[in-house]
mmCIF file of the C-alpha atoms, coordinates in Angstrom:
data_MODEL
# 
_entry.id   MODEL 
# 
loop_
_atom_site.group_PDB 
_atom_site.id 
_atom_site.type_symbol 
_atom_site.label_atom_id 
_atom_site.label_alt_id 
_atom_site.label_comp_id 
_atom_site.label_asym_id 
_atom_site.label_entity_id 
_atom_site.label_seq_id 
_atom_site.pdbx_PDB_ins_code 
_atom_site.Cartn_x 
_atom_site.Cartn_y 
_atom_site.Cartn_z 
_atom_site.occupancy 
_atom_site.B_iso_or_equiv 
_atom_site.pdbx_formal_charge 
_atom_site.auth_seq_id 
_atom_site.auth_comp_id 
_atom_site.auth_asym_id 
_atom_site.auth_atom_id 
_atom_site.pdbx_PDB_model_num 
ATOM 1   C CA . UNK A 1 1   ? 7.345   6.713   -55.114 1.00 0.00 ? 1   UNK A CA 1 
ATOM 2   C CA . UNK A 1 2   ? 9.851   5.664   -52.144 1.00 0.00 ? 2   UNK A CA 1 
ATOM 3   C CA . UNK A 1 3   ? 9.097   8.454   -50.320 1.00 0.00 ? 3   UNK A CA 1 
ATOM 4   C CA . UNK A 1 4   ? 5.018   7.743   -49.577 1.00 0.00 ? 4   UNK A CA 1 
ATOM 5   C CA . UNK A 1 5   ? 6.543   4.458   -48.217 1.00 0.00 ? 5   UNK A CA 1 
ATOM 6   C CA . UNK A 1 6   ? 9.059   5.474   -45.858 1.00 0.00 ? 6   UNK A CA 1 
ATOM 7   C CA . UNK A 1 7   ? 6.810   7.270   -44.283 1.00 0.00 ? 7   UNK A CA 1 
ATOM 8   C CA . UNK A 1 8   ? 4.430   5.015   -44.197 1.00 0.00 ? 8   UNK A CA 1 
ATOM 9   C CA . UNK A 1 9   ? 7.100   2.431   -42.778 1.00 0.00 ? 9   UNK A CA 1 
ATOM 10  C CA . UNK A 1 10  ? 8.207   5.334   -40.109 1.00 0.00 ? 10  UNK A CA 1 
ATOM 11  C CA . UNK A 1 11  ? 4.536   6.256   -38.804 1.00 0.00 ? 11  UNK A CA 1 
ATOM 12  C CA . UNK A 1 12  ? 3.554   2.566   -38.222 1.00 0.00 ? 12  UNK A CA 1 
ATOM 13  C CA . UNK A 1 13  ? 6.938   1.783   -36.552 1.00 0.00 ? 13  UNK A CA 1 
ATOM 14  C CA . UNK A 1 14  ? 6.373   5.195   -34.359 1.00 0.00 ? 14  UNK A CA 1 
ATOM 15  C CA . UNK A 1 15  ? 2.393   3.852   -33.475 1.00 0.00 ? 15  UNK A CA 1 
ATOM 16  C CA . UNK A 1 16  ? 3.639   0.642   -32.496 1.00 0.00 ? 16  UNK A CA 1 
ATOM 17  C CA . UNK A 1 17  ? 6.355   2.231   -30.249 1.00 0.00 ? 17  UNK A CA 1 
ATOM 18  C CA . UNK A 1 18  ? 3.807   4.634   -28.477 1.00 0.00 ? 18  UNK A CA 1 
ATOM 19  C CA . UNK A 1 19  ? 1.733   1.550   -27.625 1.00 0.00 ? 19  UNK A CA 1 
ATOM 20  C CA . UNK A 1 20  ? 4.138   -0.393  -25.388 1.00 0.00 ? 20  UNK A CA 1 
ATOM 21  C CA . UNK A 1 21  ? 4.524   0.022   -22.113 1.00 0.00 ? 21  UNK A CA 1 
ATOM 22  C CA . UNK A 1 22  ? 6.728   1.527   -19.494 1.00 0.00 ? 22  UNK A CA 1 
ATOM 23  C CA . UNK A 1 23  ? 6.305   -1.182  -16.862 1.00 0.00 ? 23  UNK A CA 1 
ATOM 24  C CA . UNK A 1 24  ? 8.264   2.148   -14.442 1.00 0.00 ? 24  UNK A CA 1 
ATOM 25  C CA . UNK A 1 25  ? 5.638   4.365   -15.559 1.00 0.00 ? 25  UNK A CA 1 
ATOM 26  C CA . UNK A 1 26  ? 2.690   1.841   -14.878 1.00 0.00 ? 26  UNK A CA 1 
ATOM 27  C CA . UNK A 1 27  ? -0.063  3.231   -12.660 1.00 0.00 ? 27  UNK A CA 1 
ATOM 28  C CA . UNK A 1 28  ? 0.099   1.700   -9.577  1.00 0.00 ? 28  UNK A CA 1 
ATOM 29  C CA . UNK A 1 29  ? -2.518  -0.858  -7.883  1.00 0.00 ? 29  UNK A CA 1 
ATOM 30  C CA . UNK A 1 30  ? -5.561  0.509   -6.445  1.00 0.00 ? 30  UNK A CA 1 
ATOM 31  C CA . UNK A 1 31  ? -6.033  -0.214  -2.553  1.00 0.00 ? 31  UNK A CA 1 
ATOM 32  C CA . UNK A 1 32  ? -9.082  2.112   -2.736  1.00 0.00 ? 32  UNK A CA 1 
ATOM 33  C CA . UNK A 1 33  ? -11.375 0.472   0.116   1.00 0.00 ? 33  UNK A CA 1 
ATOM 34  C CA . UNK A 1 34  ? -12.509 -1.320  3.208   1.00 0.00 ? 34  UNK A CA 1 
ATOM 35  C CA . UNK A 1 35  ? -10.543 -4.044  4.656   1.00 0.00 ? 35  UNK A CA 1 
ATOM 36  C CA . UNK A 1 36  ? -10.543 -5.974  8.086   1.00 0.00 ? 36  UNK A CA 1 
ATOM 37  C CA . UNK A 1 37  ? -9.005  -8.516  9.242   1.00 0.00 ? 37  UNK A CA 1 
ATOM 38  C CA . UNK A 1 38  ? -6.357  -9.308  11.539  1.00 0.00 ? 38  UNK A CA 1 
ATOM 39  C CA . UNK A 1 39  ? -3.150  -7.255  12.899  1.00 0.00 ? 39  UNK A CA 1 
ATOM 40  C CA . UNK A 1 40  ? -0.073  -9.228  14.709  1.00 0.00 ? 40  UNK A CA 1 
ATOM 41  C CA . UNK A 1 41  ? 3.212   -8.250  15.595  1.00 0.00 ? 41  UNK A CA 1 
ATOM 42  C CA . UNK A 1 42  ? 6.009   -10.272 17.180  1.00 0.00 ? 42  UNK A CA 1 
ATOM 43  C CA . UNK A 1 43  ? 8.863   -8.955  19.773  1.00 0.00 ? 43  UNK A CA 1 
ATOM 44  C CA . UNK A 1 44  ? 8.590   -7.787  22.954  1.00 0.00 ? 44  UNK A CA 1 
ATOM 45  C CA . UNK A 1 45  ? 5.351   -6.137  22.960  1.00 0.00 ? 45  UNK A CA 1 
ATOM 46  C CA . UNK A 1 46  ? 3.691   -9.205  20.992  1.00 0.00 ? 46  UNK A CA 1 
ATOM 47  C CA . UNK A 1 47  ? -0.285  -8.741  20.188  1.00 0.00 ? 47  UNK A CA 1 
ATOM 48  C CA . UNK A 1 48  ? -2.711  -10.027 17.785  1.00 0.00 ? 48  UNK A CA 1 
ATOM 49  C CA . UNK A 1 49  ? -6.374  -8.427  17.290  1.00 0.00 ? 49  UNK A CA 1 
ATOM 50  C CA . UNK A 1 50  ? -8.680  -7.228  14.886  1.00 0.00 ? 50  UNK A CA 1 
ATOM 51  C CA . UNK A 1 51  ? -7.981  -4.230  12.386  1.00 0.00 ? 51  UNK A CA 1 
ATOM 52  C CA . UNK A 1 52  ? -10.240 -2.188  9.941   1.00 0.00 ? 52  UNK A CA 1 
ATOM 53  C CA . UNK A 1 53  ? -8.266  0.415   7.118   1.00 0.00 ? 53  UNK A CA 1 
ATOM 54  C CA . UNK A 1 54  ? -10.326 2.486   5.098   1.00 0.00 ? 54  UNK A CA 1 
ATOM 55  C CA . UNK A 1 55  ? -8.062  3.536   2.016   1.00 0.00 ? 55  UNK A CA 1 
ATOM 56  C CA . UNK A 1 56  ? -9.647  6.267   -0.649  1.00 0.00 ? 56  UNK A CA 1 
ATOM 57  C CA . UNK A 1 57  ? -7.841  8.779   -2.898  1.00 0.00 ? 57  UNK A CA 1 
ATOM 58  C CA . UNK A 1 58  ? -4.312  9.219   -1.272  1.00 0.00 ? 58  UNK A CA 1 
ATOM 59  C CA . UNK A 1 59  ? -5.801  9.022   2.149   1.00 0.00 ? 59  UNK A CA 1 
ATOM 60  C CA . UNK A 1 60  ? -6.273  6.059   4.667   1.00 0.00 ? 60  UNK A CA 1 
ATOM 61  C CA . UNK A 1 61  ? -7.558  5.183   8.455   1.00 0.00 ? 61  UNK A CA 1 
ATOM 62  C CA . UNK A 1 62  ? -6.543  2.409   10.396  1.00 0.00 ? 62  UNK A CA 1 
ATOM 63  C CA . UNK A 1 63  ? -7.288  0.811   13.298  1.00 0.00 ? 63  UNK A CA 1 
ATOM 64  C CA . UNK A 1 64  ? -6.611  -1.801  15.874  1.00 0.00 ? 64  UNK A CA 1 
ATOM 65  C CA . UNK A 1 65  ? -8.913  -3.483  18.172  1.00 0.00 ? 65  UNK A CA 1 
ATOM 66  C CA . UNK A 1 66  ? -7.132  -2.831  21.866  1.00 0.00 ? 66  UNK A CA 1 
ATOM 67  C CA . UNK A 1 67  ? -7.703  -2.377  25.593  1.00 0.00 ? 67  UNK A CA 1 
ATOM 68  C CA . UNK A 1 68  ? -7.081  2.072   24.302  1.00 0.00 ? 68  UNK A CA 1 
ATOM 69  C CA . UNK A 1 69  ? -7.882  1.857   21.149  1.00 0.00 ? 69  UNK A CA 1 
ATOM 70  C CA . UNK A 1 70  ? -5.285  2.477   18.053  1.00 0.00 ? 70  UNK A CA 1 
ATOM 71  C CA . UNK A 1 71  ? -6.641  5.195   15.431  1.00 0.00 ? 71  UNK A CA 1 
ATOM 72  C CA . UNK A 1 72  ? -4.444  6.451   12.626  1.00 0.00 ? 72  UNK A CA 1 
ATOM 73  C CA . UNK A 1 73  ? -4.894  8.238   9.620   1.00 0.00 ? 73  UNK A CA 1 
ATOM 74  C CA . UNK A 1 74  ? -3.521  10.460  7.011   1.00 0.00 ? 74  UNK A CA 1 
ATOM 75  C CA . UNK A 1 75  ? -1.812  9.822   3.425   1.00 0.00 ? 75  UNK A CA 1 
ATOM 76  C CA . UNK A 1 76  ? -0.211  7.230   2.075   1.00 0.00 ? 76  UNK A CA 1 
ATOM 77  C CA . UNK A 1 77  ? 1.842   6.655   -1.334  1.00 0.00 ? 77  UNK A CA 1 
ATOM 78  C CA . UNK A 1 78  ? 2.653   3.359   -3.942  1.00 0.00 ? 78  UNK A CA 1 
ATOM 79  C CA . UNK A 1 79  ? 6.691   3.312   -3.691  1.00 0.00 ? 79  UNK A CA 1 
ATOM 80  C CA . UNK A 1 80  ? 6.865   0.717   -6.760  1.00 0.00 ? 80  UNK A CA 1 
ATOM 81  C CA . UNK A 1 81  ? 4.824   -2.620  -7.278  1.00 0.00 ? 81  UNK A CA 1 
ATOM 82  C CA . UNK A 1 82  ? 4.484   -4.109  -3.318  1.00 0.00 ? 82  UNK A CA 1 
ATOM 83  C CA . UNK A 1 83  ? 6.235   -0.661  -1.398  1.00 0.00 ? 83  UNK A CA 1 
ATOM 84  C CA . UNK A 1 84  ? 3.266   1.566   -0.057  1.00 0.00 ? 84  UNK A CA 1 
ATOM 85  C CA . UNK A 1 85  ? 4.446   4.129   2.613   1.00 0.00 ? 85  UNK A CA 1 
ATOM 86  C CA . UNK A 1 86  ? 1.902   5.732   5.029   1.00 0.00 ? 86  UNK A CA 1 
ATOM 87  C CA . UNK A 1 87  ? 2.217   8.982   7.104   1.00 0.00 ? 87  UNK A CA 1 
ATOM 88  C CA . UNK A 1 88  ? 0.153   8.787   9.838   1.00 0.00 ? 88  UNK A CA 1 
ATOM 89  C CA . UNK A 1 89  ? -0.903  12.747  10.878  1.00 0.00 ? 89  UNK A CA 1 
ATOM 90  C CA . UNK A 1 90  ? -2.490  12.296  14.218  1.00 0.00 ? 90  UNK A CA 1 
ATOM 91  C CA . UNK A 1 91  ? -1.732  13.023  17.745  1.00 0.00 ? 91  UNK A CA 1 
ATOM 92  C CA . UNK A 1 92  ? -1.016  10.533  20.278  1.00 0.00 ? 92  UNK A CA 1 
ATOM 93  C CA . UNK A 1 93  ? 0.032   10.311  23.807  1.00 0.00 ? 93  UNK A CA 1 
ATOM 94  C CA . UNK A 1 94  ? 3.873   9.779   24.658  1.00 0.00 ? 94  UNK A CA 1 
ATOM 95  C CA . UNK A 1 95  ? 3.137   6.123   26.845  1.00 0.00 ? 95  UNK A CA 1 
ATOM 96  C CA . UNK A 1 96  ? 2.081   4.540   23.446  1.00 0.00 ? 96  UNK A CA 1 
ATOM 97  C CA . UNK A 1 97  ? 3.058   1.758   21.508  1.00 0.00 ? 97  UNK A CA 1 
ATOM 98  C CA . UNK A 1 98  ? 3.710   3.925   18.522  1.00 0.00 ? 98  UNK A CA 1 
ATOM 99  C CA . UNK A 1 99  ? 4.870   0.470   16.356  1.00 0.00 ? 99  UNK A CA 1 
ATOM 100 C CA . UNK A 1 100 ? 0.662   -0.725  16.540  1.00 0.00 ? 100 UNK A CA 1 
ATOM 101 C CA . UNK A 1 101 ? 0.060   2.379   14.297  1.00 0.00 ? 101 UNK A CA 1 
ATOM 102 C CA . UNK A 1 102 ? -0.536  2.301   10.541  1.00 0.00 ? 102 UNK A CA 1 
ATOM 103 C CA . UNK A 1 103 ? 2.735   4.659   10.013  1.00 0.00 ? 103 UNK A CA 1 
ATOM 104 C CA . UNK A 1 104 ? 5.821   4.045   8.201   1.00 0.00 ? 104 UNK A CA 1 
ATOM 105 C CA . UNK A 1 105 ? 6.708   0.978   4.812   1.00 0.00 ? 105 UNK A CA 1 
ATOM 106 C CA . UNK A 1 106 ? 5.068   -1.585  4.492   1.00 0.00 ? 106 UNK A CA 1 
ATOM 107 C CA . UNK A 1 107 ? 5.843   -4.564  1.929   1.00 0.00 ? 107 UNK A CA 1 
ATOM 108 C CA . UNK A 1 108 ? 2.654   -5.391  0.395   1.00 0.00 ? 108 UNK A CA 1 
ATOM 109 C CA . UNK A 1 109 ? 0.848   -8.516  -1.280  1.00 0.00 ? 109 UNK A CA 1 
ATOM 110 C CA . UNK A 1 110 ? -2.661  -8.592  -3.340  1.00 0.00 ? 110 UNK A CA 1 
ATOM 111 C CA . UNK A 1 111 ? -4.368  -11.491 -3.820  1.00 0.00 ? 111 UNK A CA 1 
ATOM 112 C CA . UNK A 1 112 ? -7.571  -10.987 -5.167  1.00 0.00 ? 112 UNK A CA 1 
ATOM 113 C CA . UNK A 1 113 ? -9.633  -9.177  -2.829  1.00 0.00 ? 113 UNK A CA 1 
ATOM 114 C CA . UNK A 1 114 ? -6.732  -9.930  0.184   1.00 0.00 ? 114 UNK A CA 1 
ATOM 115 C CA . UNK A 1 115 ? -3.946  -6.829  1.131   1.00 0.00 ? 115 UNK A CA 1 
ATOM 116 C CA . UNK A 1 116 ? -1.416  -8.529  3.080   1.00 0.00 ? 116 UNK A CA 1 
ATOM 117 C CA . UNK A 1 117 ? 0.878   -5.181  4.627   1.00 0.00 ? 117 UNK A CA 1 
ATOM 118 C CA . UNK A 1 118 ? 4.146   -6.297  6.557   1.00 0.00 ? 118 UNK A CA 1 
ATOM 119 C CA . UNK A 1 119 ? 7.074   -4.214  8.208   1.00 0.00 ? 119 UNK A CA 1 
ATOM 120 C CA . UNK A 1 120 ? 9.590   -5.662  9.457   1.00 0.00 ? 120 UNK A CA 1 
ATOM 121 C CA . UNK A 1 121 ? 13.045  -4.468  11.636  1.00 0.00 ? 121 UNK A CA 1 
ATOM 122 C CA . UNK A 1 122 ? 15.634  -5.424  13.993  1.00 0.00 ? 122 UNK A CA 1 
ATOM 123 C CA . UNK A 1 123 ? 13.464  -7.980  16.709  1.00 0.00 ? 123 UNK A CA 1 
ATOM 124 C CA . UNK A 1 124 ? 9.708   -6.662  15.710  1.00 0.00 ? 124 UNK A CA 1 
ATOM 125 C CA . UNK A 1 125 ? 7.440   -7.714  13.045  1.00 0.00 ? 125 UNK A CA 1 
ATOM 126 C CA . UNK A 1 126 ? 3.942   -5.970  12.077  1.00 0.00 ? 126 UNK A CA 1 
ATOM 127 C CA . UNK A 1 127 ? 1.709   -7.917  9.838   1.00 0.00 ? 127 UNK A CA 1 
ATOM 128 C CA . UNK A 1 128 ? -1.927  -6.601  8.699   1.00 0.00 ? 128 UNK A CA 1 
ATOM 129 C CA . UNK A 1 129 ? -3.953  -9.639  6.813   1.00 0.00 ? 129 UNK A CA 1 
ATOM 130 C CA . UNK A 1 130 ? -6.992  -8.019  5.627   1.00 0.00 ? 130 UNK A CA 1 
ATOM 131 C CA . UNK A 1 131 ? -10.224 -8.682  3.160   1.00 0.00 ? 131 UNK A CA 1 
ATOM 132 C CA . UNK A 1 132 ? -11.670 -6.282  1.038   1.00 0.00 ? 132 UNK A CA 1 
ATOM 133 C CA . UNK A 1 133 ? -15.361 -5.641  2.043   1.00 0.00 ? 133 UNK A CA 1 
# 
């Protein structure tokens, strides 16, 4: 008769085990959508304008309201909880400001339908505030 309830004993503690979770395995956020807003970066080259991203799947295009225009797109990846690393995979011309583009880490805050994206290094600072359409 002990046996039927050790077993018993080890399949509930094993169910309950399954159930918790992982917080490293935890899928991350979903940035799938439209956003616009506003893009502004500090240092030399300072500049504030408009932006528009379009994020779906594992693939995103950004850009920047300017006197030439600032287009980038290509595939991006969730690092860990607020780390999201995008690859930009289009050509541009060698007298560019190649910090305005959506390329590189970027530290990033949700709140509620806001995506706040901000990279920061040695005297330059690139900030996107954008709202979810």
């Amino acid at each position: 008769m002990k046996t039927p309830i050790f077993f018993l004993l080890l399949s509930a503690t094993l169910s309950f085990t399954a159930c918790t979770k992982d917080k490293a395995s935890a899928p991350p956020k979903k940035l799938d959508g439209t956003y616009t807003g506003a893009f502004t970066s500090s240092g030399p080259d300072a500049i504030k304008t408009t932006a528009n991203v379009v994020i779906s799947g594992k693939t995103y295009q950004g850009s920047l309201n300017t006197t030439f225009g600032v287009l980038s797109k290509g595939s991006y990846v969730v690092n860990n909880d607020n780390q999201v690393t995008f690859t930009d995979s289009t050509i541009h011309t060698a007298n560019f400001n190649w910090g305005l583009l959506l390329n590189g880490s970027y530290t990033s805050t949700i709140k509620g339908d806001s995506l706040i994206l901000v990279k920061k290094g040695a005297g330059f600072s690139y900030t996107y505030r954008l709202k979810k359409q």
